[in-house]
PyMOL CGO cylinders between C-alpha atoms (Angstrom):
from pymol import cmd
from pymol.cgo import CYLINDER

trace = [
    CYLINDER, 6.62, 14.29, -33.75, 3.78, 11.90, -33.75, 0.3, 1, 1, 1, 1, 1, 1,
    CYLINDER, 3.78, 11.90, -33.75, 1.85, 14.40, -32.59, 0.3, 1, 1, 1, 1, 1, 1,
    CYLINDER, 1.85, 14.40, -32.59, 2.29, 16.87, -35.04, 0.3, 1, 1, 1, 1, 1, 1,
    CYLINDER, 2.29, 16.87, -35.04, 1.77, 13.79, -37.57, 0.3, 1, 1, 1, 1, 1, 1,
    CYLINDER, 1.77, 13.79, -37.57, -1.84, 12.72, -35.81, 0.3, 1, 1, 1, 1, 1, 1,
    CYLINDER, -1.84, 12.72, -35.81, -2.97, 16.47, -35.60, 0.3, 1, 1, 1, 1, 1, 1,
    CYLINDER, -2.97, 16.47, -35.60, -1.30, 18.30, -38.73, 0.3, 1, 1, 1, 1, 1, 1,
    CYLINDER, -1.30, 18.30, -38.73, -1.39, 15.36, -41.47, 0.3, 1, 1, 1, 1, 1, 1,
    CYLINDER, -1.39, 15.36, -41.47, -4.37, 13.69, -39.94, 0.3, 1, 1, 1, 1, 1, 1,
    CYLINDER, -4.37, 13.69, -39.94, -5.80, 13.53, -43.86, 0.3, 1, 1, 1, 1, 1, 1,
    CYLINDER, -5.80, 13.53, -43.86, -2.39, 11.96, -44.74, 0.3, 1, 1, 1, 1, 1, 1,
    CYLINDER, -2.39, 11.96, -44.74, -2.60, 9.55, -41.68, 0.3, 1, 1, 1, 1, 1, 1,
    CYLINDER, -2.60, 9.55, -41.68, -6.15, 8.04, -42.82, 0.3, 1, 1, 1, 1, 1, 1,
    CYLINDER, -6.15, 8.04, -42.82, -5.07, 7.62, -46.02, 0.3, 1, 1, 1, 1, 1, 1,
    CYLINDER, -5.07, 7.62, -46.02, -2.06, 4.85, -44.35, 0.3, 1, 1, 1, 1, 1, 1,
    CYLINDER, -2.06, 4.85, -44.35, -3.69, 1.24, -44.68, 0.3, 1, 1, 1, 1, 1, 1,
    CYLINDER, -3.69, 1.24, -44.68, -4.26, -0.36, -41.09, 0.3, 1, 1, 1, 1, 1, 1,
    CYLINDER, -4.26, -0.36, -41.09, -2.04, -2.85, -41.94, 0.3, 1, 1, 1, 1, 1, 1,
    CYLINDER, -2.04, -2.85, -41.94, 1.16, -0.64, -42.69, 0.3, 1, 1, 1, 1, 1, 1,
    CYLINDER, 1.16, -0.64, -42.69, 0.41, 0.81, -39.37, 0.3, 1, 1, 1, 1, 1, 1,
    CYLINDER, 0.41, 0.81, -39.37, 0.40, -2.29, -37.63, 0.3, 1, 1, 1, 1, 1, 1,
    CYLINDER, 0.40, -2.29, -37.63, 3.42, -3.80, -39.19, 0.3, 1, 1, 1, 1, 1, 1,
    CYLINDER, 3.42, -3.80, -39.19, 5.08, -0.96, -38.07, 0.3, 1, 1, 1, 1, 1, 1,
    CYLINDER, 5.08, -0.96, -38.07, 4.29, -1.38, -34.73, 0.3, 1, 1, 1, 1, 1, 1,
    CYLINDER, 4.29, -1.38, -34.73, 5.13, -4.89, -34.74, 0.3, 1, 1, 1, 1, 1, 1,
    CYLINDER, 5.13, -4.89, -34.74, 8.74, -3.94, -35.85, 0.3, 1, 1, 1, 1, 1, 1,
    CYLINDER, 8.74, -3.94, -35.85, 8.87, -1.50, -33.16, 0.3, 1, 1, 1, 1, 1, 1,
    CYLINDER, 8.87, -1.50, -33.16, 8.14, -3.86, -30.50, 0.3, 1, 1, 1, 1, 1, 1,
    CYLINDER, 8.14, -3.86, -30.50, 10.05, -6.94, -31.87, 0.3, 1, 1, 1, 1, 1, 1,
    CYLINDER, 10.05, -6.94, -31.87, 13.22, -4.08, -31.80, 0.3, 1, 1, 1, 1, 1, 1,
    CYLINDER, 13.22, -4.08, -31.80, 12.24, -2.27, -28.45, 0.3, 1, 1, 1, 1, 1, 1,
    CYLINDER, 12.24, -2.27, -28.45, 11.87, -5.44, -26.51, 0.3, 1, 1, 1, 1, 1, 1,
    CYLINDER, 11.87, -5.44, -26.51, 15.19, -7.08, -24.66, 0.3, 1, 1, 1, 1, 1, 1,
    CYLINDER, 15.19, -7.08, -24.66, 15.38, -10.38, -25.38, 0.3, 1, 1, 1, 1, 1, 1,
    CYLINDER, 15.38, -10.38, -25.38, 17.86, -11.61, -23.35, 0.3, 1, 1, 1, 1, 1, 1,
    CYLINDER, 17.86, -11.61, -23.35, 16.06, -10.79, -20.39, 0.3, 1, 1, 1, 1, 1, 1,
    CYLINDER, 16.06, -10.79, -20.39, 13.10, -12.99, -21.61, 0.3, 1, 1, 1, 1, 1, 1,
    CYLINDER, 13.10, -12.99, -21.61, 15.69, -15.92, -21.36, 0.3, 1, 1, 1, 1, 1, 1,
    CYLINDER, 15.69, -15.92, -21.36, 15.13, -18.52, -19.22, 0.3, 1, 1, 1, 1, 1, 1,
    CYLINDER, 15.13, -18.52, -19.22, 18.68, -18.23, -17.74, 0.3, 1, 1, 1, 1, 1, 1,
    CYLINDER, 18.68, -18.23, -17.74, 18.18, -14.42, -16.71, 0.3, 1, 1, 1, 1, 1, 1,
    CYLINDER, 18.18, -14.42, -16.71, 14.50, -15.21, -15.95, 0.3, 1, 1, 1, 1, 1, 1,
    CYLINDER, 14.50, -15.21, -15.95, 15.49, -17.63, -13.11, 0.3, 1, 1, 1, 1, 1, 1,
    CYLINDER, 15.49, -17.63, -13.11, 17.87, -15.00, -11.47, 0.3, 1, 1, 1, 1, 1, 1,
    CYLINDER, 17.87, -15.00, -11.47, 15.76, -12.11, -11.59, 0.3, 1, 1, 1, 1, 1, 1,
    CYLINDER, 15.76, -12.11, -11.59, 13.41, -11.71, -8.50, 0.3, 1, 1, 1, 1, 1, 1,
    CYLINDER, 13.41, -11.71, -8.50, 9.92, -13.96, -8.58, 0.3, 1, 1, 1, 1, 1, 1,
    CYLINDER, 9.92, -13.96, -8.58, 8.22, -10.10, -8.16, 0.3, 1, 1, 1, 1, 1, 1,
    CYLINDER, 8.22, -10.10, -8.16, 9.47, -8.63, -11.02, 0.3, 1, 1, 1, 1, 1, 1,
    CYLINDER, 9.47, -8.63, -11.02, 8.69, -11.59, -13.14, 0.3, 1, 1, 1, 1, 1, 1,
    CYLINDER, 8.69, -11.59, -13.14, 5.13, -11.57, -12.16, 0.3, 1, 1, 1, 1, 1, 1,
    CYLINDER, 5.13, -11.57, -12.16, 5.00, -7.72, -13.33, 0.3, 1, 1, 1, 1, 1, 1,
    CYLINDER, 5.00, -7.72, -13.33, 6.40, -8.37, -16.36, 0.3, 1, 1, 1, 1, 1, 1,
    CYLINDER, 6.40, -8.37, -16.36, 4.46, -11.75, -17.06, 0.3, 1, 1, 1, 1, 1, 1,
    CYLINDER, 4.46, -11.75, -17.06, 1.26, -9.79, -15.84, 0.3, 1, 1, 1, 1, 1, 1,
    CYLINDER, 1.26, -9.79, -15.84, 2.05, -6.59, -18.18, 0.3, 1, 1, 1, 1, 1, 1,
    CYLINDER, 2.05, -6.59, -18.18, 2.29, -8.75, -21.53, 0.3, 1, 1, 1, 1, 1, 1,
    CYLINDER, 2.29, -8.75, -21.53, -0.81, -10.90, -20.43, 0.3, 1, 1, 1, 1, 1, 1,
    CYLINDER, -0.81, -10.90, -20.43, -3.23, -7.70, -19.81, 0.3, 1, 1, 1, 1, 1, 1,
    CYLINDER, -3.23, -7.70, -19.81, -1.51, -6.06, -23.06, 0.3, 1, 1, 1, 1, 1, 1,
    CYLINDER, -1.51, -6.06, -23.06, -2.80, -9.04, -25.26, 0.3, 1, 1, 1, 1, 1, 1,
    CYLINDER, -2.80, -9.04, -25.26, -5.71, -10.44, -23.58, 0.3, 1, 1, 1, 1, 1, 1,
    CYLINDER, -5.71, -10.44, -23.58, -6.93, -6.55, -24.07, 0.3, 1, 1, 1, 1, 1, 1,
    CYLINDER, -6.93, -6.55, -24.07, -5.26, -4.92, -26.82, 0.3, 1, 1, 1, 1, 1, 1,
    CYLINDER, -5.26, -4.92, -26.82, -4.31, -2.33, -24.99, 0.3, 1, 1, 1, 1, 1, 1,
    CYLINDER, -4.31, -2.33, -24.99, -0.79, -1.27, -23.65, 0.3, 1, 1, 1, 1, 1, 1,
    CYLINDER, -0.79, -1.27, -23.65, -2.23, 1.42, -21.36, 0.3, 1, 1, 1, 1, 1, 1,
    CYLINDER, -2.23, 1.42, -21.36, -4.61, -1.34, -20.13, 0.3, 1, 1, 1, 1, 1, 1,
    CYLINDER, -4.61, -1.34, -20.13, -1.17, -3.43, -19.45, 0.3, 1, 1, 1, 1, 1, 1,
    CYLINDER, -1.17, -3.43, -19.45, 1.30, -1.41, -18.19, 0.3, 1, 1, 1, 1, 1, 1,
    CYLINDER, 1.30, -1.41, -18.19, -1.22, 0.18, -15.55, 0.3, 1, 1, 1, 1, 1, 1,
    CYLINDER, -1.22, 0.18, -15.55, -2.23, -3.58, -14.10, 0.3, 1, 1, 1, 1, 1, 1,
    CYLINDER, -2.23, -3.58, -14.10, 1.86, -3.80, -14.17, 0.3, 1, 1, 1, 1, 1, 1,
    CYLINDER, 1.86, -3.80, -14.17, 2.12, -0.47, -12.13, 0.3, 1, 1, 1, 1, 1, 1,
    CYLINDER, 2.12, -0.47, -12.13, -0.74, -1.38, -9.63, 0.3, 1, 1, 1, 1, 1, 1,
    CYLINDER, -0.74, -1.38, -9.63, 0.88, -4.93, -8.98, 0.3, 1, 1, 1, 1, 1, 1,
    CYLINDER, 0.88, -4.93, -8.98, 4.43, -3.34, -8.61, 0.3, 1, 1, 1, 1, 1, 1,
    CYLINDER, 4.43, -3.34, -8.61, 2.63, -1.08, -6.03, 0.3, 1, 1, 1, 1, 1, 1,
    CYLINDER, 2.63, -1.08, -6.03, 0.93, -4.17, -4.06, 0.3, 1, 1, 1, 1, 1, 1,
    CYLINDER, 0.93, -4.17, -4.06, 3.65, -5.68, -4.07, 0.3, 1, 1, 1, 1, 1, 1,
    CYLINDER, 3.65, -5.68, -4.07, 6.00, -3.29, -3.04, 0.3, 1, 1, 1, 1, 1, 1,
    CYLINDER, 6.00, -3.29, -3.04, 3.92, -2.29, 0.04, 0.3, 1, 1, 1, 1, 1, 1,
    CYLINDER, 3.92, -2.29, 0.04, 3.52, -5.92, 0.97, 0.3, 1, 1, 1, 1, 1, 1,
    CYLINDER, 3.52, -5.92, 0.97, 7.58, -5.49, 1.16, 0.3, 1, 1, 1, 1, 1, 1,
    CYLINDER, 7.58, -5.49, 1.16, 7.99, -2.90, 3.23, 0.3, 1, 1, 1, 1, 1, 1,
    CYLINDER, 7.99, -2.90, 3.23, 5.18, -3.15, 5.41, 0.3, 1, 1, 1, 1, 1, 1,
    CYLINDER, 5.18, -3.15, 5.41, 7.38, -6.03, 7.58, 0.3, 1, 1, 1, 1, 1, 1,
    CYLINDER, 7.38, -6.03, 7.58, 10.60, -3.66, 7.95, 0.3, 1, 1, 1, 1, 1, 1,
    CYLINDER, 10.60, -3.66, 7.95, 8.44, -2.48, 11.58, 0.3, 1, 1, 1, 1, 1, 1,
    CYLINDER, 8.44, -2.48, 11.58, 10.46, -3.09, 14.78, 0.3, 1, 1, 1, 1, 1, 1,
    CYLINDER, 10.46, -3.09, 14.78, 9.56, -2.52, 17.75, 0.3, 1, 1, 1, 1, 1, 1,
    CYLINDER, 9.56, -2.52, 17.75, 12.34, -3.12, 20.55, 0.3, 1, 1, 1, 1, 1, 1,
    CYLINDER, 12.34, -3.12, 20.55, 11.26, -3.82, 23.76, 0.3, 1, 1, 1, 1, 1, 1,
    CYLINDER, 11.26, -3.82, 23.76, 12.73, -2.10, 27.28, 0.3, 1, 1, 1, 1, 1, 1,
    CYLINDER, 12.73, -2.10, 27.28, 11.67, -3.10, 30.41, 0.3, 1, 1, 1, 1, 1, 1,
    CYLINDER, 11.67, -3.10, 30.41, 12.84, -0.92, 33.07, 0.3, 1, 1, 1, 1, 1, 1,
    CYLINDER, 12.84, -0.92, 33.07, 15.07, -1.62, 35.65, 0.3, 1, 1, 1, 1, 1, 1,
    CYLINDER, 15.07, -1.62, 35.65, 12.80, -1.54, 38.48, 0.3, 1, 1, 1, 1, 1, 1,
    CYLINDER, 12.80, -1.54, 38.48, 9.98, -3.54, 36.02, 0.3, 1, 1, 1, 1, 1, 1,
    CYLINDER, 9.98, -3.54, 36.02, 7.74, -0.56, 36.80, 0.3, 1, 1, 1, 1, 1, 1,
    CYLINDER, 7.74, -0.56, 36.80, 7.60, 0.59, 33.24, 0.3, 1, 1, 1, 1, 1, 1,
    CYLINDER, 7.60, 0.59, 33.24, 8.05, -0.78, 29.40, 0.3, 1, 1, 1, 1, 1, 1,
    CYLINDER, 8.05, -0.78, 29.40, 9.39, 1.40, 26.55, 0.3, 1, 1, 1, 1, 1, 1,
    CYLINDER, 9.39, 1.40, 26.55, 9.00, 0.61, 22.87, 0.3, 1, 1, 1, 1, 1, 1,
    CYLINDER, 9.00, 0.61, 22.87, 11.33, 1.71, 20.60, 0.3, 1, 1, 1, 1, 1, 1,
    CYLINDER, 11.33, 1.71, 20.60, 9.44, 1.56, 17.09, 0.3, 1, 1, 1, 1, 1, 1,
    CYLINDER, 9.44, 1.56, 17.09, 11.72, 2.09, 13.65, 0.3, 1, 1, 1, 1, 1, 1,
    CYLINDER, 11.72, 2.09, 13.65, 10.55, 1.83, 10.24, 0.3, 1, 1, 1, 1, 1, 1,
    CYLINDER, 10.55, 1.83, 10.24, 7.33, 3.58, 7.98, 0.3, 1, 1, 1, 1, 1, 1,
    CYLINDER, 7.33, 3.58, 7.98, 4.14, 3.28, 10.12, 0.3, 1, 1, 1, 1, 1, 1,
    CYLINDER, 4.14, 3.28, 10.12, 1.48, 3.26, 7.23, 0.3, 1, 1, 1, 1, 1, 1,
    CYLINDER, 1.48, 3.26, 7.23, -1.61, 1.35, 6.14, 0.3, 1, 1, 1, 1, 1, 1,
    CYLINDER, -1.61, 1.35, 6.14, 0.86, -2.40, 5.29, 0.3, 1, 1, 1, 1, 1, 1,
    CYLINDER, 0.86, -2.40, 5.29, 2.40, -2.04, 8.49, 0.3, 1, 1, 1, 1, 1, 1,
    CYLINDER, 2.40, -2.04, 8.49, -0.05, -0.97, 10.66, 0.3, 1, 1, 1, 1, 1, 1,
    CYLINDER, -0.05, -0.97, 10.66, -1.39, -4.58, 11.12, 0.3, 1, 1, 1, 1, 1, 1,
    CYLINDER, -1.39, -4.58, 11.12, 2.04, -5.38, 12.03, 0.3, 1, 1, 1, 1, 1, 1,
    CYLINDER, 2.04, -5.38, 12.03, 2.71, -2.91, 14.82, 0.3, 1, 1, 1, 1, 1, 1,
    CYLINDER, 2.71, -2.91, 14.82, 0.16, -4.71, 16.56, 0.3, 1, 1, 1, 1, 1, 1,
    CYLINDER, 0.16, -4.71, 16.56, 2.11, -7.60, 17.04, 0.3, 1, 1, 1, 1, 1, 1,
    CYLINDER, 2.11, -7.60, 17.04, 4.65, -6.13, 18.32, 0.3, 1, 1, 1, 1, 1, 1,
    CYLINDER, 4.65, -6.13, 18.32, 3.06, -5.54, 22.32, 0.3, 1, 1, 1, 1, 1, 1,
    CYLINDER, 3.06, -5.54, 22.32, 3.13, -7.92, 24.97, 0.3, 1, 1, 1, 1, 1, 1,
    CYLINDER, 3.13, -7.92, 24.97, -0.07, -6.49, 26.16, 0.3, 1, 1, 1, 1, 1, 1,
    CYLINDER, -0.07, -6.49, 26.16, -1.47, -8.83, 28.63, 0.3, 1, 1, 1, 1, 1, 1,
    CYLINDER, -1.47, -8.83, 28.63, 2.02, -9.02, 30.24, 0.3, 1, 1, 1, 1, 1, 1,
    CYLINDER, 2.02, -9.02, 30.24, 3.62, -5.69, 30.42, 0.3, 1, 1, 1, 1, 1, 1,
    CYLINDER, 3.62, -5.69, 30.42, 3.93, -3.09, 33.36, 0.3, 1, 1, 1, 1, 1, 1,
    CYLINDER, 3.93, -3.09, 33.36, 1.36, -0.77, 33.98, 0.3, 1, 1, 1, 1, 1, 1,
    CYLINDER, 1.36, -0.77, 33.98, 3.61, 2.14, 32.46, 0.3, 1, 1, 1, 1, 1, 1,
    CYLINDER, 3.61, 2.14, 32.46, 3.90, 1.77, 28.27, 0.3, 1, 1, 1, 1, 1, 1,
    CYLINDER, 3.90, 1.77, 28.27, 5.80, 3.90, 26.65, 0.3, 1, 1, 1, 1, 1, 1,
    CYLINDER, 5.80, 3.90, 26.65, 5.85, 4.01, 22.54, 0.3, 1, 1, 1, 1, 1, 1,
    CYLINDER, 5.85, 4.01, 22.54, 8.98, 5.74, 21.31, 0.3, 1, 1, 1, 1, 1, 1,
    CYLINDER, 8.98, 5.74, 21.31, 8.47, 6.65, 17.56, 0.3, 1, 1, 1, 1, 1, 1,
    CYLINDER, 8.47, 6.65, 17.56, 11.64, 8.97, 17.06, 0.3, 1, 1, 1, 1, 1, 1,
    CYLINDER, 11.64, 8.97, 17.06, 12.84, 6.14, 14.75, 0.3, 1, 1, 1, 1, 1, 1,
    CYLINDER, 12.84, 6.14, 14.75, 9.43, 6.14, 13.05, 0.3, 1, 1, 1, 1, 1, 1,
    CYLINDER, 9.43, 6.14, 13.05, 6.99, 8.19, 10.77, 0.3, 1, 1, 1, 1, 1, 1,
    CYLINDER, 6.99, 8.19, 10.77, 3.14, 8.44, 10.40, 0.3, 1, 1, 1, 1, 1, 1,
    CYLINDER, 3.14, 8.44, 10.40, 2.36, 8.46, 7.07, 0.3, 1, 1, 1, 1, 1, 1,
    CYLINDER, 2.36, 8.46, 7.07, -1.45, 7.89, 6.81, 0.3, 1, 1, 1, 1, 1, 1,
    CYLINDER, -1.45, 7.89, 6.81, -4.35, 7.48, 9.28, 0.3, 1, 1, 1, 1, 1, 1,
    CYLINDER, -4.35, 7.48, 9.28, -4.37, 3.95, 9.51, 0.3, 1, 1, 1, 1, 1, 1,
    CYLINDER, -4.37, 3.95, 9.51, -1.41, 4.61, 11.62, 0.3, 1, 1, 1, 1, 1, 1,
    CYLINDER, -1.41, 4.61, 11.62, -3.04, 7.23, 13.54, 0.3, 1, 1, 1, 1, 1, 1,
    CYLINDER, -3.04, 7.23, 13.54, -5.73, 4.35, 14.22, 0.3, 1, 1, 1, 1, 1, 1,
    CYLINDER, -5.73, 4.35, 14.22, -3.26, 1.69, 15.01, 0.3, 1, 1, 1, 1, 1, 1,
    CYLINDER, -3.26, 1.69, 15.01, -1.66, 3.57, 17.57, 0.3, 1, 1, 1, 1, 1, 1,
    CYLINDER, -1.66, 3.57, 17.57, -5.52, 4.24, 19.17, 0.3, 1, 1, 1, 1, 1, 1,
    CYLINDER, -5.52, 4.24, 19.17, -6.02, 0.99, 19.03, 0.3, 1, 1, 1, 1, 1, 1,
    CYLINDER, -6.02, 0.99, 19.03, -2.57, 0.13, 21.08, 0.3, 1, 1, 1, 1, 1, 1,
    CYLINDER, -2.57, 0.13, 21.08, -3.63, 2.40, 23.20, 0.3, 1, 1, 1, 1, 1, 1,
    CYLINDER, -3.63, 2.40, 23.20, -7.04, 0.83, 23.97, 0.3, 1, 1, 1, 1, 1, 1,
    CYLINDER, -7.04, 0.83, 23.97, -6.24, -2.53, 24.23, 0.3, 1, 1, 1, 1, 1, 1,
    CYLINDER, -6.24, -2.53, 24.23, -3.14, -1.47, 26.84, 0.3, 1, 1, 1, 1, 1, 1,
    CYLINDER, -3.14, -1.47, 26.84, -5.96, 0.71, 28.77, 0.3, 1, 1, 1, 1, 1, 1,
    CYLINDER, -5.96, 0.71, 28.77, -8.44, -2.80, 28.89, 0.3, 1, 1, 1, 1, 1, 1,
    CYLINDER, -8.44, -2.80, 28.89, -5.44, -4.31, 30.46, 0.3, 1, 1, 1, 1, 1, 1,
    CYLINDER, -5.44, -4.31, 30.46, -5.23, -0.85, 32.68, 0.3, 1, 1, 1, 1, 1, 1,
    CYLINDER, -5.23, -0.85, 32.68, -2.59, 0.22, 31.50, 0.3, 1, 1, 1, 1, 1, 1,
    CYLINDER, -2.59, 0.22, 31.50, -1.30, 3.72, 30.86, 0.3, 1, 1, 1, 1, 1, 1,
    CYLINDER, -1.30, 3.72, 30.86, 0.26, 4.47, 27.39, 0.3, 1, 1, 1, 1, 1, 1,
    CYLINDER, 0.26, 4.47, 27.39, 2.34, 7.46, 26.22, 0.3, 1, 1, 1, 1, 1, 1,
    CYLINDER, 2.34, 7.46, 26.22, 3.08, 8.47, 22.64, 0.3, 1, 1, 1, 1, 1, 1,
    CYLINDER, 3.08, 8.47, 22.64, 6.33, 10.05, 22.39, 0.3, 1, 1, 1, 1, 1, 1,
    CYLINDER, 6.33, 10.05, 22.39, 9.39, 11.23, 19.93, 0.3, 1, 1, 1, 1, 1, 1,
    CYLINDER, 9.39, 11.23, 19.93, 7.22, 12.23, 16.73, 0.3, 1, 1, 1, 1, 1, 1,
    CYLINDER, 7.22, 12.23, 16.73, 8.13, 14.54, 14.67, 0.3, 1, 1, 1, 1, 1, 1,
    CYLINDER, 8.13, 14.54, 14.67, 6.26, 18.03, 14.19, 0.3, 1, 1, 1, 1, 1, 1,
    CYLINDER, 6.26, 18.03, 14.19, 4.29, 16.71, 10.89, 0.3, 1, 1, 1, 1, 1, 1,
    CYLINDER, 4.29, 16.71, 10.89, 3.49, 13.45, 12.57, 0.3, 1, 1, 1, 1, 1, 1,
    CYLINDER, 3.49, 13.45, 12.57, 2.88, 14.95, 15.44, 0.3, 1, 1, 1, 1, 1, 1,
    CYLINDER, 2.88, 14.95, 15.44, 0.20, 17.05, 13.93, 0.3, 1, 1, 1, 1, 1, 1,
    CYLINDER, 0.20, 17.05, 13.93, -1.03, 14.46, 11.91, 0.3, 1, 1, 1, 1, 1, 1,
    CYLINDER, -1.03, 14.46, 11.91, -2.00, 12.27, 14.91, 0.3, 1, 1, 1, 1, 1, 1,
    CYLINDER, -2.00, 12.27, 14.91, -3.37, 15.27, 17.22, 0.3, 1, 1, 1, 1, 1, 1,
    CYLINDER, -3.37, 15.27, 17.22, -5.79, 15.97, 14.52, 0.3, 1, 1, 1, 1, 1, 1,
    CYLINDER, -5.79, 15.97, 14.52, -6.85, 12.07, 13.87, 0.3, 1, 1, 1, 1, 1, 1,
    CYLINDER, -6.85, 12.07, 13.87, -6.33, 10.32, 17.56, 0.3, 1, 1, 1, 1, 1, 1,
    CYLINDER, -6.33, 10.32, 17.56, -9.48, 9.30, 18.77, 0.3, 1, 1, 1, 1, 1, 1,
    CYLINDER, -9.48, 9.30, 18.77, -11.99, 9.47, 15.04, 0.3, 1, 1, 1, 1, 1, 1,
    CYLINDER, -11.99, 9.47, 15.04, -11.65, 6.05, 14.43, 0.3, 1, 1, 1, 1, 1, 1,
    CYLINDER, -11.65, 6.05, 14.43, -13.80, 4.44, 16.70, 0.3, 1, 1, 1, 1, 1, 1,
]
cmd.load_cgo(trace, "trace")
């Protein structure tokens, strides 16, 4: 509708004082808003994360003038801060053999650029047998920071002589780190 307004009445539009327009706006927002999740009460419950976006979104939106401006700062923190979330939901449990010979690694969760840092942590390198197995049927690649975690596992383990196997991805993943392994340095 406003479309048809902006392009087919755009003579019409012009003639519409600034003012009217913004006062209509205002009464939009004032009506469009929620106030009782502004309340202090529902403001203490809510998580600290989604405060932030929402205290971020109205800052940018004023300090600019521009919603767009707003609600994309908004987005990109919800993003941030969302990754920064699920990028410590990597596991890694450790199996040591029976004979000590050999250590497997059972890795669950998203393997991708938050986590990656993580996985790292997650190898007793210095101290495990000679044997390393990574088990990632729990576990996805999702972008080549992965690829180049796992490379770097597997050269730290091989300073420490140790050999390391990859095993249980699935076909994408699979792919995904065949064509990567070994391009990151």
């Amino acid at each position: 509708m406003l479309l048809l307004l902006v392009t087919g009445l755009s003579r019409i539009m012009a003639q519409i004082p600034m003012v009217v327009l913004a006062g209509i706006m205002m009464v939009v927002a004032v009506k469009t808003v929620n106030w009782h999740s502004l309340q202090p009460a529902t403001l203490k419950r809510m998580p600290w994360s989604e405060t932030l976006i929402m205290v971020l979104t109205v800052a940018v939106t004023v300090w600019t003038g521009n919603l767009a401006l707003g609600v994309l700062a908004g987005v990109i923190l919800a993003m941030l801060l969302f990754a920064r979330r699920i990028a410590h939901v990597i596991h890694a449990e450790r199996q040591l053999s029976e004979d000590g010979e050999s250590v497997r690694y059972v890795v669950r969760g998203p393997l991708f650029f938050a986590s990656s840092n993580d996985l790292f942590e997650h190898f007793d390198y210095a101290h495990d047998p000679k044997k390393v197995t990574i088990d990632l049927t729990h576990a996805q690649i999702w972008d080549a920071s992965s690829v180049a975690a796992l490379d770097g596992i597997e050269y730290r383990y091989q300073r420490y002589g140790a050999e390391v196997t990859i095993e249980g991805l699935d076909p994408r993943s699979t792919d995904f780190h065949q064509r990567l392994t070994g391009n990151f340095g």
